[in-house]
mmCIF file of the N, C-alpha and C atoms, coordinates in Angstrom:
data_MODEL
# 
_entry.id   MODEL 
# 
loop_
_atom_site.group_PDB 
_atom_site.id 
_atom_site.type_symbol 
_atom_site.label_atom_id 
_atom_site.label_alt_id 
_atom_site.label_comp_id 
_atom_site.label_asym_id 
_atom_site.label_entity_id 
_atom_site.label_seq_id 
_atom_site.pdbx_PDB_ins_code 
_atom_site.Cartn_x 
_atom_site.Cartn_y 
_atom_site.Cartn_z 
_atom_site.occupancy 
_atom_site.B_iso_or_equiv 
_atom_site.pdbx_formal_charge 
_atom_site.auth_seq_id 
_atom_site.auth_comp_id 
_atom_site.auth_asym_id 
_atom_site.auth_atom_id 
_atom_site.pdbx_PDB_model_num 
ATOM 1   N N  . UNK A 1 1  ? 178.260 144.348 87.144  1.00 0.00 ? 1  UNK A N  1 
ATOM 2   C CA . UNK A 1 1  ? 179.605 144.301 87.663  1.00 0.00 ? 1  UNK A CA 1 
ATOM 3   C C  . UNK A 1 1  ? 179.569 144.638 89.147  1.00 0.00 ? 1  UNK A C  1 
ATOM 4   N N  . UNK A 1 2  ? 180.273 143.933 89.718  1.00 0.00 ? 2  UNK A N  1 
ATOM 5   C CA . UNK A 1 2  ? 180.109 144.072 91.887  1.00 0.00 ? 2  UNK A CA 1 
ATOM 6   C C  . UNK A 1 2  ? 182.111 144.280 91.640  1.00 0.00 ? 2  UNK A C  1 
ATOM 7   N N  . UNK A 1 3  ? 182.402 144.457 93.109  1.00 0.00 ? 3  UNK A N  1 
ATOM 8   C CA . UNK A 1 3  ? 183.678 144.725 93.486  1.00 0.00 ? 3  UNK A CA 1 
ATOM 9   C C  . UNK A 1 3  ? 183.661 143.804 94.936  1.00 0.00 ? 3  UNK A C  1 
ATOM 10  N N  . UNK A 1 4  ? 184.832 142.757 94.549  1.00 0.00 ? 4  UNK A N  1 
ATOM 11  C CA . UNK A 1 4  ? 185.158 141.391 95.337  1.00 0.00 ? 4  UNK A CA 1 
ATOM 12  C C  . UNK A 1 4  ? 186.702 142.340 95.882  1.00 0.00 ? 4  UNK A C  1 
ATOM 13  N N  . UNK A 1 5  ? 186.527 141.920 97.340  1.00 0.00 ? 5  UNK A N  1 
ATOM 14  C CA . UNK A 1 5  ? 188.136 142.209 98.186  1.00 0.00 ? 5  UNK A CA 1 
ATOM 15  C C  . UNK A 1 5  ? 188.171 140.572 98.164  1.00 0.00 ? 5  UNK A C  1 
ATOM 16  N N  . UNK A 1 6  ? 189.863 139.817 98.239  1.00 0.00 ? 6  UNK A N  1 
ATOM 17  C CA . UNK A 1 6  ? 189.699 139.062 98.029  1.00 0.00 ? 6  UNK A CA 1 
ATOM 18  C C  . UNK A 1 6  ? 191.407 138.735 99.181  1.00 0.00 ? 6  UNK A C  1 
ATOM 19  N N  . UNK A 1 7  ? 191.229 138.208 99.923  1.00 0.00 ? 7  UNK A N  1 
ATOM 20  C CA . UNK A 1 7  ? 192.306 137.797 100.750 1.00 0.00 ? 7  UNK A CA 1 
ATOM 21  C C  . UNK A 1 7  ? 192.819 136.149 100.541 1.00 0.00 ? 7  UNK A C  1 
ATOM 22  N N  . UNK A 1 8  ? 194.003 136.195 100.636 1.00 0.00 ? 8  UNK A N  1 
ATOM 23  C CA . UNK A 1 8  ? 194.885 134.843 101.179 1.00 0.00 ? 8  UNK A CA 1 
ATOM 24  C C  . UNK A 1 8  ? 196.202 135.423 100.941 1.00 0.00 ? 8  UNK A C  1 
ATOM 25  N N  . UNK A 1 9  ? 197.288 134.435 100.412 1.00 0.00 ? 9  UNK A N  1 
ATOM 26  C CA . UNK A 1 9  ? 198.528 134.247 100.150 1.00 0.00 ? 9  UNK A CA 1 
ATOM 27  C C  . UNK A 1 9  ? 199.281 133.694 99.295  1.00 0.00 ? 9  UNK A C  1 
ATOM 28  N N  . UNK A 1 10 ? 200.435 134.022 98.517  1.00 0.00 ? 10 UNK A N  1 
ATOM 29  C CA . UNK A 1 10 ? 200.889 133.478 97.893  1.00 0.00 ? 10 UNK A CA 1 
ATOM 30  C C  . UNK A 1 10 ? 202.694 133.331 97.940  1.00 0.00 ? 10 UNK A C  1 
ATOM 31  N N  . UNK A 1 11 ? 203.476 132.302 97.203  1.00 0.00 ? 11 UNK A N  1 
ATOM 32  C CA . UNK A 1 11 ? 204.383 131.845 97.519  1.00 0.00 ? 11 UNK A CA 1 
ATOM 33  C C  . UNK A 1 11 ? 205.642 132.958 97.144  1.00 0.00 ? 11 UNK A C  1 
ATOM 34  N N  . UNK A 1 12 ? 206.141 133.393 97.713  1.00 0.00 ? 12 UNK A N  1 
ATOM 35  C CA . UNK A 1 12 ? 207.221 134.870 97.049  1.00 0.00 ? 12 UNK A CA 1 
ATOM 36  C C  . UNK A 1 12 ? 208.886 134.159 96.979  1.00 0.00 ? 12 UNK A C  1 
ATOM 37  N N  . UNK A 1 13 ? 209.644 133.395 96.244  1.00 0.00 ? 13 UNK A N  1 
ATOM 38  C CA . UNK A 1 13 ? 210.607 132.837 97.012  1.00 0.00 ? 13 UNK A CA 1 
ATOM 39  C C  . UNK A 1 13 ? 210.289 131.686 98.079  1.00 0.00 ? 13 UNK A C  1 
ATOM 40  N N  . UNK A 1 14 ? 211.008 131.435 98.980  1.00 0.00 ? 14 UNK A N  1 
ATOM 41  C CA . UNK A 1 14 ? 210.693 130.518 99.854  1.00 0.00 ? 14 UNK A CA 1 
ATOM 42  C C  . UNK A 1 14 ? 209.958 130.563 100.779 1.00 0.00 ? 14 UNK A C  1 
ATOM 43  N N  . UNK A 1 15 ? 208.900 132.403 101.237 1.00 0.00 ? 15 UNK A N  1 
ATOM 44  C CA . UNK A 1 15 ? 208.448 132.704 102.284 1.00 0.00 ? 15 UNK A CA 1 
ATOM 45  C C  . UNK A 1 15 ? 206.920 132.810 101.253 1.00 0.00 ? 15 UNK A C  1 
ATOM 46  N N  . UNK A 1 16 ? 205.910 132.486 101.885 1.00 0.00 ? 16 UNK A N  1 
ATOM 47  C CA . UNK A 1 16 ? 204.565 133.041 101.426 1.00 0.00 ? 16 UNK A CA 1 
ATOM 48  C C  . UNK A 1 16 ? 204.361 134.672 102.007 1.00 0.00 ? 16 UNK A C  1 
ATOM 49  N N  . UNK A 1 17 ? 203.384 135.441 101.279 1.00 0.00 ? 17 UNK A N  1 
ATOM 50  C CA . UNK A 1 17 ? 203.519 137.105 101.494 1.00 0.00 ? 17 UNK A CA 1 
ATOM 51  C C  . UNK A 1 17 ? 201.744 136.742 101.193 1.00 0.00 ? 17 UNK A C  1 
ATOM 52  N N  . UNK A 1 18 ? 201.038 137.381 102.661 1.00 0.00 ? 18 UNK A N  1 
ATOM 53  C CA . UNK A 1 18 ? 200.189 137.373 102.658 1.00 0.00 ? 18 UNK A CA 1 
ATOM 54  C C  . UNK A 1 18 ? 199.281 138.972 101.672 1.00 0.00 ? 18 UNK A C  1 
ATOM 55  N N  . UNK A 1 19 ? 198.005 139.047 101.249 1.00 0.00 ? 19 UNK A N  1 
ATOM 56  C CA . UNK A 1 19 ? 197.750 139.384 100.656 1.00 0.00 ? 19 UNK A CA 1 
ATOM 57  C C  . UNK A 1 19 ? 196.134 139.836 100.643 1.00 0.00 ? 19 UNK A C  1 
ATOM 58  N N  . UNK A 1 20 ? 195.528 141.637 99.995  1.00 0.00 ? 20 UNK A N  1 
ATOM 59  C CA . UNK A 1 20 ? 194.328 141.917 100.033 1.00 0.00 ? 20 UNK A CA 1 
ATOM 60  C C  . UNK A 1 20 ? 194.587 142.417 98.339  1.00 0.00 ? 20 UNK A C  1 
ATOM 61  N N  . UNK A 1 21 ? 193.698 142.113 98.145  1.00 0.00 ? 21 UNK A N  1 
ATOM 62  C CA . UNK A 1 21 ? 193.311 142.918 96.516  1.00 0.00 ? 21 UNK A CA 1 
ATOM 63  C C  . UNK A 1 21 ? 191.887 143.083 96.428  1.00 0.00 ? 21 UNK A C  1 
ATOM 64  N N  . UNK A 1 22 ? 191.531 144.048 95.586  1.00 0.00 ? 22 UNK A N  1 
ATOM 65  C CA . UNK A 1 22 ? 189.787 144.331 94.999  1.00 0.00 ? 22 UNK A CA 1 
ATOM 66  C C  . UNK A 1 22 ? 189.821 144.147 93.340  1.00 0.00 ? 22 UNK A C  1 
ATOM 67  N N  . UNK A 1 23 ? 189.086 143.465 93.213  1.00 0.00 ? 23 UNK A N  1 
ATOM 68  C CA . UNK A 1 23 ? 189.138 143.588 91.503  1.00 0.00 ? 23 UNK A CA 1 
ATOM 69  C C  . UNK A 1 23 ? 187.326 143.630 91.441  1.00 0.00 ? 23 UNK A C  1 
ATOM 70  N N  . UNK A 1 24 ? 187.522 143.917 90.231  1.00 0.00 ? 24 UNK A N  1 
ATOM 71  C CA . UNK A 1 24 ? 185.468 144.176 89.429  1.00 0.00 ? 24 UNK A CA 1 
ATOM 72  C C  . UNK A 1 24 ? 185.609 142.942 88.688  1.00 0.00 ? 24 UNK A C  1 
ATOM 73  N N  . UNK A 1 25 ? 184.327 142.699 89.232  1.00 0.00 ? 25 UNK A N  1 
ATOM 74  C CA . UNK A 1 25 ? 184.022 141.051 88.426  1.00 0.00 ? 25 UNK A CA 1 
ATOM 75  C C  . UNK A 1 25 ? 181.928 140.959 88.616  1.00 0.00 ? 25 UNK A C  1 
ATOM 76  N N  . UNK A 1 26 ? 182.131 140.185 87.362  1.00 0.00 ? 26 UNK A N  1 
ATOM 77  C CA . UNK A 1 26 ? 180.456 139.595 87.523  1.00 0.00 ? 26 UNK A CA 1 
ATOM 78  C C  . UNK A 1 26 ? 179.964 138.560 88.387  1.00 0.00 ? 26 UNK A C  1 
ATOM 79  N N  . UNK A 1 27 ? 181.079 138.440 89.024  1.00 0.00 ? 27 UNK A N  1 
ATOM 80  C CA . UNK A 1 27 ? 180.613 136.782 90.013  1.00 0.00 ? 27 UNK A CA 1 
ATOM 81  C C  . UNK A 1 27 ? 181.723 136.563 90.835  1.00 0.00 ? 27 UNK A C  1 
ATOM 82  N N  . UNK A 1 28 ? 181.818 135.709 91.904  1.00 0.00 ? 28 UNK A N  1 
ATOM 83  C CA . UNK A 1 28 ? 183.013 135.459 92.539  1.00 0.00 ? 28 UNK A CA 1 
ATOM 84  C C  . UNK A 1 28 ? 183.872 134.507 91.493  1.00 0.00 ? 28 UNK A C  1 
ATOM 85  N N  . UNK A 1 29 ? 182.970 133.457 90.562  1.00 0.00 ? 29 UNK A N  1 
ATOM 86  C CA . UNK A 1 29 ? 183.908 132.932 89.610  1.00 0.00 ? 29 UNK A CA 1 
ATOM 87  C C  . UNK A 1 29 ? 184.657 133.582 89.311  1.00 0.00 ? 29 UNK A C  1 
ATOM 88  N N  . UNK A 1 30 ? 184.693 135.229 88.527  1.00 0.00 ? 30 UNK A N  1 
ATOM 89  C CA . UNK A 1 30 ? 185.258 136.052 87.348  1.00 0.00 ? 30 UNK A CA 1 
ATOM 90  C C  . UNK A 1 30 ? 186.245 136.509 88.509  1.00 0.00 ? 30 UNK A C  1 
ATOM 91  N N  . UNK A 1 31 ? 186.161 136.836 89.828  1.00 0.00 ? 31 UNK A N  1 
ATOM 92  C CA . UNK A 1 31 ? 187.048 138.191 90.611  1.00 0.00 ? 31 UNK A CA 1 
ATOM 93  C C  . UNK A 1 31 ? 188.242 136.709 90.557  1.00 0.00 ? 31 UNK A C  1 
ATOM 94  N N  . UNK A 1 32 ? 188.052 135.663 91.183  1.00 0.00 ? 32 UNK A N  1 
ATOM 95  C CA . UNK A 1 32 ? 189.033 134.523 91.283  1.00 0.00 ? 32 UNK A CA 1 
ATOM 96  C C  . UNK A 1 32 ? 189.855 134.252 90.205  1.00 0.00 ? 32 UNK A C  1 
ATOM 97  N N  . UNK A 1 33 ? 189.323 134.598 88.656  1.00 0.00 ? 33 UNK A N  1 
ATOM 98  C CA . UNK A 1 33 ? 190.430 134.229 87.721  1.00 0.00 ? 33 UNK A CA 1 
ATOM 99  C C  . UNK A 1 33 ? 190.894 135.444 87.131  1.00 0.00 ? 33 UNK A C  1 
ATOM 100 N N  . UNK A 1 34 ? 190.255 136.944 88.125  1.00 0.00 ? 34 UNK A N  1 
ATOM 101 C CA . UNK A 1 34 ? 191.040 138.269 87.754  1.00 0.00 ? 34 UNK A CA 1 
ATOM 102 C C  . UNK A 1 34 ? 191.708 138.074 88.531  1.00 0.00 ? 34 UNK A C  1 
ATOM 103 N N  . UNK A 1 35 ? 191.788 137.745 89.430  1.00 0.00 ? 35 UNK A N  1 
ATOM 104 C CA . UNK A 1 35 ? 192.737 138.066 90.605  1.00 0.00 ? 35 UNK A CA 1 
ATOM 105 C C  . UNK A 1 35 ? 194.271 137.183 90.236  1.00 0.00 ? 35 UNK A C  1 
ATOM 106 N N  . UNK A 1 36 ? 193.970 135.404 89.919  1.00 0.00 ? 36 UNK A N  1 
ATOM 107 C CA . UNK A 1 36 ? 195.145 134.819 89.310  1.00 0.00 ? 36 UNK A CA 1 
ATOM 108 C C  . UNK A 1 36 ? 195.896 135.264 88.007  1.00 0.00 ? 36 UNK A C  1 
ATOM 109 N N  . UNK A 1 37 ? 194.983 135.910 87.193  1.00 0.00 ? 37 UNK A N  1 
ATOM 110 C CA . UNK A 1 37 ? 195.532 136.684 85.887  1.00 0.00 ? 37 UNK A CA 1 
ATOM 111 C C  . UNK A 1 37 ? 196.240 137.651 86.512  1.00 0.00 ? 37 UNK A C  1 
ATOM 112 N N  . UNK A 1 38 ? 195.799 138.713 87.466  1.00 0.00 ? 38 UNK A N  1 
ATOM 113 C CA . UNK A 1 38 ? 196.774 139.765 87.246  1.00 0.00 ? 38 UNK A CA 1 
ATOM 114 C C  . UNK A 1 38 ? 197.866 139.264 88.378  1.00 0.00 ? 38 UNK A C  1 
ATOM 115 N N  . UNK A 1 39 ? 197.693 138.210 88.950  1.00 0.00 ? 39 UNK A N  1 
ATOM 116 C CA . UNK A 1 39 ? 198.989 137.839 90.007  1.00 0.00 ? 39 UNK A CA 1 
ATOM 117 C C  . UNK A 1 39 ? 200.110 137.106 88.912  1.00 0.00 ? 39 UNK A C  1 
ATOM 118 N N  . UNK A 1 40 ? 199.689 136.304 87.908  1.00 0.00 ? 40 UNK A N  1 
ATOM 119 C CA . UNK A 1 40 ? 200.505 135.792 87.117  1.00 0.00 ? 40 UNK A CA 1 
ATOM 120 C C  . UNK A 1 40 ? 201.309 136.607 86.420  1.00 0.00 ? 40 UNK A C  1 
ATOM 121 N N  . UNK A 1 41 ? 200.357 138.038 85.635  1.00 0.00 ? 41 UNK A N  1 
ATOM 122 C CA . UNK A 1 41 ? 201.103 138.567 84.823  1.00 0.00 ? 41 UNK A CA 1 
ATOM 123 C C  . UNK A 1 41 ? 201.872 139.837 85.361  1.00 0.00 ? 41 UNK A C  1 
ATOM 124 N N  . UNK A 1 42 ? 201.363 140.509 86.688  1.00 0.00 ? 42 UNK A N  1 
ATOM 125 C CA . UNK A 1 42 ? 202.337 141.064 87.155  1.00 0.00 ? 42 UNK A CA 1 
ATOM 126 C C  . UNK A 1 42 ? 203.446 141.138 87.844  1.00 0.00 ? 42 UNK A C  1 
ATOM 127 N N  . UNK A 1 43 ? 203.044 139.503 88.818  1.00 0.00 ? 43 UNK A N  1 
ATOM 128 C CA . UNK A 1 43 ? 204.116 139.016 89.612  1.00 0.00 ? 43 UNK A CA 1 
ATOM 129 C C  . UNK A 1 43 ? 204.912 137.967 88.867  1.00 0.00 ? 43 UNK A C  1 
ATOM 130 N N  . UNK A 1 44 ? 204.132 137.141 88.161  1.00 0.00 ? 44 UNK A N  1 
ATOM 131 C CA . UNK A 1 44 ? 205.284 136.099 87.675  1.00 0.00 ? 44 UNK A CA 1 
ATOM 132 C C  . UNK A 1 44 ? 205.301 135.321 88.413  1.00 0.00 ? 44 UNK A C  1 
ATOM 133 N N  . UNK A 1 45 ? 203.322 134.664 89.252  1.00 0.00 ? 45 UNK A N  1 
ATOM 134 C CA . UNK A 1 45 ? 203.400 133.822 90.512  1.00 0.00 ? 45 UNK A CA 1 
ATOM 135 C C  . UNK A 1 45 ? 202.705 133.061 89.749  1.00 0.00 ? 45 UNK A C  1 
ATOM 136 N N  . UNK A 1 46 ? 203.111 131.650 90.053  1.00 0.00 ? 46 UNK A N  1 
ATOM 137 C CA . UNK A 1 46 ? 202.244 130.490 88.927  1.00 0.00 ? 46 UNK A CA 1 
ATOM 138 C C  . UNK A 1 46 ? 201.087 130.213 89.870  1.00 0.00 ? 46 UNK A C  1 
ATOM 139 N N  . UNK A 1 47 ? 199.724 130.027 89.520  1.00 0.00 ? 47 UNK A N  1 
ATOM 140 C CA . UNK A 1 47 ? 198.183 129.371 90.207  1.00 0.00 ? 47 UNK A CA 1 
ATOM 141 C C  . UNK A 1 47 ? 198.227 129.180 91.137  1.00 0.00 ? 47 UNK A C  1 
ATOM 142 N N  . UNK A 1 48 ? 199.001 127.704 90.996  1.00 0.00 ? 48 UNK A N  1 
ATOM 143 C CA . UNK A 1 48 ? 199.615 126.513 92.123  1.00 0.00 ? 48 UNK A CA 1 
ATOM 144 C C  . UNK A 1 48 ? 200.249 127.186 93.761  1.00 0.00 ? 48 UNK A C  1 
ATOM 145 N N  . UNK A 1 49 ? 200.642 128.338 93.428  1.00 0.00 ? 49 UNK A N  1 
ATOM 146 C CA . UNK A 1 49 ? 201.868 129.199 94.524  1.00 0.00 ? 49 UNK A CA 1 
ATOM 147 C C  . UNK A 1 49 ? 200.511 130.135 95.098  1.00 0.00 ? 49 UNK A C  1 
ATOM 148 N N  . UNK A 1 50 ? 199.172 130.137 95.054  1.00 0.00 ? 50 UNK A N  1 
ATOM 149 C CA . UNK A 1 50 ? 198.338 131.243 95.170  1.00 0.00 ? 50 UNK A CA 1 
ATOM 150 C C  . UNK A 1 50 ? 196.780 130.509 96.329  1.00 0.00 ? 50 UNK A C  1 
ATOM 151 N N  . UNK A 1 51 ? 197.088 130.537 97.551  1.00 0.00 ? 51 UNK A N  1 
ATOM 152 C CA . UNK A 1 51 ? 195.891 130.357 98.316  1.00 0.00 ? 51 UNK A CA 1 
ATOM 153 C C  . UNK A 1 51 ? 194.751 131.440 98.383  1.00 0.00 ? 51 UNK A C  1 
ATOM 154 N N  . UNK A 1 52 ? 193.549 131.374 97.952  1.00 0.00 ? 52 UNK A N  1 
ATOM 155 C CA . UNK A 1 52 ? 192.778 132.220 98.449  1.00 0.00 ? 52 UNK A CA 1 
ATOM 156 C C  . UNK A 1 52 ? 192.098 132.004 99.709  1.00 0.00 ? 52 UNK A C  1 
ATOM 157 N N  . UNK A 1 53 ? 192.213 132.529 100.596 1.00 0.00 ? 53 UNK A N  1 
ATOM 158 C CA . UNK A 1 53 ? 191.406 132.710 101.703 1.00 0.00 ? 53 UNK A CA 1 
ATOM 159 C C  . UNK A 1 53 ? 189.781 133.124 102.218 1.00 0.00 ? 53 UNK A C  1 
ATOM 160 N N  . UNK A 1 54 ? 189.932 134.004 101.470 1.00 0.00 ? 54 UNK A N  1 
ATOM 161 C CA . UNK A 1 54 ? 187.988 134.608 101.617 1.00 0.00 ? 54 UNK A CA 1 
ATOM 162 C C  . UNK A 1 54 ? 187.951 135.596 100.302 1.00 0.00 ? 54 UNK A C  1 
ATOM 163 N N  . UNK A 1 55 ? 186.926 135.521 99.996  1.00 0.00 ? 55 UNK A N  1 
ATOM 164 C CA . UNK A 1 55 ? 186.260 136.000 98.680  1.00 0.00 ? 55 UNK A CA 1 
ATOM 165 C C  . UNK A 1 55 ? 184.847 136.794 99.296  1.00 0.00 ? 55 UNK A C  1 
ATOM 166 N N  . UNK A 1 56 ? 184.651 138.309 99.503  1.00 0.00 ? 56 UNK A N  1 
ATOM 167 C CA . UNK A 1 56 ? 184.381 139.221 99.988  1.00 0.00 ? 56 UNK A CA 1 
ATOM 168 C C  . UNK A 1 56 ? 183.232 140.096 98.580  1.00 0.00 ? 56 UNK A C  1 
ATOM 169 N N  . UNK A 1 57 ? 181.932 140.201 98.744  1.00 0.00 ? 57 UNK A N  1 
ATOM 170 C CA . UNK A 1 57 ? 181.333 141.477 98.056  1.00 0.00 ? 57 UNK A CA 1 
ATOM 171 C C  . UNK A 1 57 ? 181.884 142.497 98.197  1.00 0.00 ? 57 UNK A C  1 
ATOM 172 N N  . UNK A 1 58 ? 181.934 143.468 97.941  1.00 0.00 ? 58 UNK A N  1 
ATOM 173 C CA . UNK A 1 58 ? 182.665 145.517 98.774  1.00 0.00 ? 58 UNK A CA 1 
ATOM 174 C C  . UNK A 1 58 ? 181.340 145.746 98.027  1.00 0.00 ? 58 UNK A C  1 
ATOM 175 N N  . UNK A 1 59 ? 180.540 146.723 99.098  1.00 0.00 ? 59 UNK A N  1 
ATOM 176 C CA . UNK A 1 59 ? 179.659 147.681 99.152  1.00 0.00 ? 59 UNK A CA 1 
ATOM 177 C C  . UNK A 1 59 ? 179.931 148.670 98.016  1.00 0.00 ? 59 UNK A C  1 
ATOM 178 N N  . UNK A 1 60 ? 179.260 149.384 97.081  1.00 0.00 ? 60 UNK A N  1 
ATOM 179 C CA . UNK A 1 60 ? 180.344 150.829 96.638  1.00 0.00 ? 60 UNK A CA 1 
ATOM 180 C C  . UNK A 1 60 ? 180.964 151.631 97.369  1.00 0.00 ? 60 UNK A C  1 
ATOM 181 N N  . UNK A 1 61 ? 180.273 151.867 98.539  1.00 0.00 ? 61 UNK A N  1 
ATOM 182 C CA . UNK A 1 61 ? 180.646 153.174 99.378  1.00 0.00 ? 61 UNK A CA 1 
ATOM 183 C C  . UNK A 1 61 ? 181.719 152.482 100.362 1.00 0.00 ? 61 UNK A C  1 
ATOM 184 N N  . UNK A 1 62 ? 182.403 151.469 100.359 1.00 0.00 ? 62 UNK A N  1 
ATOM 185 C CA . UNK A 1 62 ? 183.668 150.928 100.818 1.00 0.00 ? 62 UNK A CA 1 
ATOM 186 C C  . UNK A 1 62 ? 184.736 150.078 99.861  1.00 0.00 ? 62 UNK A C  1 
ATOM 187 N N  . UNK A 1 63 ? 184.583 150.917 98.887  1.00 0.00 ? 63 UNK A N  1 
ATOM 188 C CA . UNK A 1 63 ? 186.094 150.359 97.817  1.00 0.00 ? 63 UNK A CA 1 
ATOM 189 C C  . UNK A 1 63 ? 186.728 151.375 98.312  1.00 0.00 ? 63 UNK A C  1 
ATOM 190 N N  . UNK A 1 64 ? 187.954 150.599 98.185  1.00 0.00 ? 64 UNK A N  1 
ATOM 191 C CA . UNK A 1 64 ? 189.109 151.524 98.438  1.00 0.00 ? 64 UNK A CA 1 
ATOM 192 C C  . UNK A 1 64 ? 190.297 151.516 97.152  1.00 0.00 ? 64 UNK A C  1 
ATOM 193 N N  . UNK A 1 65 ? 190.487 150.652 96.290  1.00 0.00 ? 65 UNK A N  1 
ATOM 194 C CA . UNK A 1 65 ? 190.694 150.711 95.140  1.00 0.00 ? 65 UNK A CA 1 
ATOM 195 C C  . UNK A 1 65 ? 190.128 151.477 94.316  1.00 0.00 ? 65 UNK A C  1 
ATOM 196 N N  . UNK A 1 66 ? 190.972 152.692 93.768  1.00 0.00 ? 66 UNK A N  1 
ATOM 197 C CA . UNK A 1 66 ? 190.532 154.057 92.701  1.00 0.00 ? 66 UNK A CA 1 
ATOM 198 C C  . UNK A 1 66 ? 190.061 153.150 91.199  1.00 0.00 ? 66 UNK A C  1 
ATOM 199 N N  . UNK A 1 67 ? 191.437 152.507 90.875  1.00 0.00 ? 67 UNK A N  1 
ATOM 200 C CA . UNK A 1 67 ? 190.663 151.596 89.556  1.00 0.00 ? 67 UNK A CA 1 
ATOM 201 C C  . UNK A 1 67 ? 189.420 150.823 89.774  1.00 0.00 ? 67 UNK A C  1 
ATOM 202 N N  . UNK A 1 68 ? 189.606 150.068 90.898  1.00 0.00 ? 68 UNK A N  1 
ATOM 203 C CA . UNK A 1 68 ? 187.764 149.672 90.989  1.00 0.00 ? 68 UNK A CA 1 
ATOM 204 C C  . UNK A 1 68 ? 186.872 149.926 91.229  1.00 0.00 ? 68 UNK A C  1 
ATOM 205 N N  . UNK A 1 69 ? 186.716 151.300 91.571  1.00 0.00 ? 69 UNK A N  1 
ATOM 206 C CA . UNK A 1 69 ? 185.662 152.156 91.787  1.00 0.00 ? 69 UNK A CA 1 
ATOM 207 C C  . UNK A 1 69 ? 185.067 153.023 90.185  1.00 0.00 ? 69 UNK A C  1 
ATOM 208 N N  . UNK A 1 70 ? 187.073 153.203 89.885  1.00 0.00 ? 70 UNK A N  1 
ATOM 209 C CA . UNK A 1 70 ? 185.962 154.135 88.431  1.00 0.00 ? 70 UNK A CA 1 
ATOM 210 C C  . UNK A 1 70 ? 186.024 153.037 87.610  1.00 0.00 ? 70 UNK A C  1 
ATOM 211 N N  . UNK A 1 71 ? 185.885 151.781 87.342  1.00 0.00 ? 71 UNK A N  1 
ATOM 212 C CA . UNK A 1 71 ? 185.361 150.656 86.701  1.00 0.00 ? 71 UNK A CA 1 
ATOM 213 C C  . UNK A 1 71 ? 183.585 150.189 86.934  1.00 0.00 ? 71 UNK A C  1 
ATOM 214 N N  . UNK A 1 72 ? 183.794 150.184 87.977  1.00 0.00 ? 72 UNK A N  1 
ATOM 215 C CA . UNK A 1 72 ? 182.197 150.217 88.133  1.00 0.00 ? 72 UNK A CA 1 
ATOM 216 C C  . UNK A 1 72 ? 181.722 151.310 87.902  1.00 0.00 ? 72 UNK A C  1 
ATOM 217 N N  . UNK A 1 73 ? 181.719 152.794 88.205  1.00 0.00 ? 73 UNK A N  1 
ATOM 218 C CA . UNK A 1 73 ? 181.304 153.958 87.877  1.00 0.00 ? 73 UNK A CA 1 
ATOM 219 C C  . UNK A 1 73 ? 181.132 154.073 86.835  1.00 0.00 ? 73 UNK A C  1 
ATOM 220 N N  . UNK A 1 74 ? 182.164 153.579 85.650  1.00 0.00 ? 74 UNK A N  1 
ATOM 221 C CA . UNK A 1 74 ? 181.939 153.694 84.661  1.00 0.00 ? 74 UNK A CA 1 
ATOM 222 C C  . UNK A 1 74 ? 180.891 153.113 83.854  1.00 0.00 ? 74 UNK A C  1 
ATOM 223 N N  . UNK A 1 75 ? 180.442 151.843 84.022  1.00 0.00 ? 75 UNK A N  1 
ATOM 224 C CA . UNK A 1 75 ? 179.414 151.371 83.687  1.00 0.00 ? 75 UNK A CA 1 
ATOM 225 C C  . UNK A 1 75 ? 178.467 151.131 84.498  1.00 0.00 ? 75 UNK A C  1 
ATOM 226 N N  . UNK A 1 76 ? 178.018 152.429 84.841  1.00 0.00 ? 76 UNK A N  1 
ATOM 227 C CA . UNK A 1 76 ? 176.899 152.536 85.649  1.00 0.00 ? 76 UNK A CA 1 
ATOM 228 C C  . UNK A 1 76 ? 175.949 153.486 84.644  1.00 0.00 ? 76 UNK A C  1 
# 
């Protein structure tokens, strides 16, 4: 498991709201369809409304996300 920061934007209403998240994933495949899962199910933003911009490794010793740090910690 690695920790992906993952930048772009997505559609909020009629304005796009640019955007950083970290999620734990096995690959940049997996962080890309964590990242649309939890934008869908927490925002209620469909795929289509969701640009990614750059897809980023994070070092351990530069997460800044508490859940994605003790996710990897944990299965360490």
């Amino acid at each position: 498991m690695k920790a992906f920061r993952i930048s772009g934007r997505f559609r909020m209403g009629r304005n796009w709201q640019a955007f950083t998240k970290e999620v734990a994933a096995a690959d940049e495949a997996a962080a890309r369809e964590t990242l649309l899962s939890v934008l869908g199910s927490q925002h209620g933003i469909a795929r289509k409304y969701v640009t990614i911009a750059s897809i980023a490794e994070v070092p351990p010793d530069q997460i800044e996300d508490h859940a994605v740090k003790h996710r990897l910690e944990a299965r360490a």
